[in-house]
C-alpha positions, 0 to 999 in steps of 0.5 A: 488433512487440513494443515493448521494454517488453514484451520486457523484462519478457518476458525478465526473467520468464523469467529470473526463472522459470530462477533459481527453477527451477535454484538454489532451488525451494522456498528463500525467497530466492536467495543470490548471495552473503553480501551480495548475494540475490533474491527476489520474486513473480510475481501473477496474477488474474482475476475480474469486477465484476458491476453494471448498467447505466443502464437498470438491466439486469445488467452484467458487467465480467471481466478475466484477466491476469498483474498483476505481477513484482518482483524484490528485490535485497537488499544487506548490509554490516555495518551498512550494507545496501541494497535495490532493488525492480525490478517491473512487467507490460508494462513494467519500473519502479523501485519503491523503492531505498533504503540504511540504515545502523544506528548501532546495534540501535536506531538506523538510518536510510534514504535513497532512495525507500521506502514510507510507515510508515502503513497496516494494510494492505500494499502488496504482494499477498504480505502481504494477507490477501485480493485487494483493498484496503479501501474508500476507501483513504487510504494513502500510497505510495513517497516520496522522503526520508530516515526515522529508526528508533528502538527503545529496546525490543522493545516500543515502536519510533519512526518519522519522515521527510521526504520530497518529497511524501507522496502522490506516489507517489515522482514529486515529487523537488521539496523546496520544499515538504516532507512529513513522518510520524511513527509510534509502534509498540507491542508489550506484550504477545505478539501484540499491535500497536497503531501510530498515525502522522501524515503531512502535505503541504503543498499549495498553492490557487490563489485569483483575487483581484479588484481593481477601479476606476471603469475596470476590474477587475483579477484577481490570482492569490493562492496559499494553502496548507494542510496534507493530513494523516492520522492513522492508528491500527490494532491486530492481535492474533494467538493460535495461528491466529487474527488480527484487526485494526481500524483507522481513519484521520481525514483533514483536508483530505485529499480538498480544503480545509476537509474531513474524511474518514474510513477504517476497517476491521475484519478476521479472518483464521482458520487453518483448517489449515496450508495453508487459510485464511479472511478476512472483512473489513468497511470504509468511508469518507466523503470529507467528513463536514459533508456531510449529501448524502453516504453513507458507503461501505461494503463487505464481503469474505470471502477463503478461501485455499489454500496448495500450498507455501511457494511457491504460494499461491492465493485467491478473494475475494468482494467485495460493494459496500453501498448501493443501487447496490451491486456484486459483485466476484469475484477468484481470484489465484495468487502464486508466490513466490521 
């Protein structure tokens, strides 16, 4: 018997499927009406990790699969506008829902459920480069909160929100203890972006507290808190058909308390063609850097893509892991998009 998350999703692909294929084959987004359209993608992928084992004999790891549907429904009033992100594979899920209202062409704000400003890299496979994340990856995701936006000019844009929690992943609607980023985007010149942001959680530490006499020994729990944080700064450059971006995180207390992590990446991507393309990506991280018993780890990704319109696009990635004990991962991924 197939479960009802399944029949969902089922029935929701095949809508989606008809839509595209009856209103808008090769359109960027389904106009229902002058306030109301869709779009969305669908991202498929299969690949293999190929490792070894204990005894050091080679290991194969494949796996094939549809990875996910999502449907943006996109809503627009004047100055107020709105949008929710429907998604999933075997089931159906709420990503994000949020409103935002402008005051102005510089001034706006959001509330509801939205993704973190920090993060060179995108959330979504339709804006990656290649099929896979960097290494160590310290992004955060989905939150619930209200933000701020401000764009005194083209070329600087101010950012800053208050959420329930940084890191949750848009779960916490607890605001005891809240969560906050800030962000400042720079644009001087064409081409060129440079961002750099903070964003803090305060997290909470249990400490069991003894206290004795001649008789007994009595242990009280005492809680501490402490502050999760990232600092985030990328920059991207693009000219004709060429991009490259660099970008590093510093991470205080963000794996456990009294620690400091990195992040870091650099990437370039090269329009070969219109429709072909190259990626080629290096990154690492270290959980904790006053650990002298801990390796930085690093990894190193080239990515050749192909477009077939402006709606099919398809890559395979090559991954290969550093360090003695190193892996190779290799990925294809088609995304058709709507």
């Amino acid at each position: 018997m197939i479960r009802k998350q399944l029949r969902e999703s089922f029935f929701l692909g095949v809508f989606a499927l008809v839509t595209v294929c009856l209103l808008s084959p090769s359109a960027s987004a389904i106009k229902i009406s002058d306030n109301f359209s869709v779009d969305g993608f669908l991202d498929m992928s299969a690949g293999v990790t190929i490792g070894e084992d204990e005894d050091g004999d080679s290991e194969l790891d494949a796996f094939a699969g549809y990875d996910q549907l999502e449907l943006a429904l996109k809503f627009s009033f004047d100055k107020l506008s709105g949008r929710a992100d429907i998604d999933g594979n075997d089931s159906i899920g709420l990503e994000q829902a949020y409103i935002t209202y402008a005051f102005s062409d510089m001034v706006s704000i959001n509330a509801g459920r939205f993704l973190c400003s920090l993060g060179f890299e995108a959330a979504e496979p339709t804006d990656m480069f290649q099929y896979s994340y960097s290494t160590g990856i310290p992004y955060p995701g989905y939150q619930n909160g209200v933000s701020l936006s401000i764009s005194p000019s083209d070329m600087i844009g101010l950012y800053a929100s208050v959420v329930t929690g940084v890191w949750d992943g848009g779960g916490d609607t607890d605001l005891n203890h809240p969560g906050f980023e800030a962000q400042i985007a720079l644009m001087p010149i064409e081409g060129l972006t440079a961002k750099i942001g903070f964003a803090g959680d305060i997290m909470e530490e249990v400490h069991a507290e003894e206290e004795g006499d001649h008789d007994h020994d009595h242990h009280d729990e005492e809680e501490e808190t402490y502050l999760k944080s990232e600092i985030n700064a990328w920059v991207m450059y693009s000219m004709d058909n060429i991009t490259v971006a660099a970008e590093f995180d510093l991470l205080p207390n963000y794996y456990a308390h009294d620690t400091t992590g990195i992040h870091f990446l650099a990437m370039a991507n090269i329009g070969v063609t219109d429709e072909i393309g190259v990626t080629v990506r290096f990154s690492g991280a270290q959980d904790n850097l006053d650990d002298d018993d801990e390796e930085l780890r690093t990894s190193f990704t080239i990515s050749p893509s192909y477009a077939f319109n402006d709606n099919l696009g398809s890559l395979i990635e090559l991954k290969q892991i550093l360090g003695d004990e190193g892996e190779t991962q290799i990925a294809f991924e088609t995304i058709m998009t709507f």
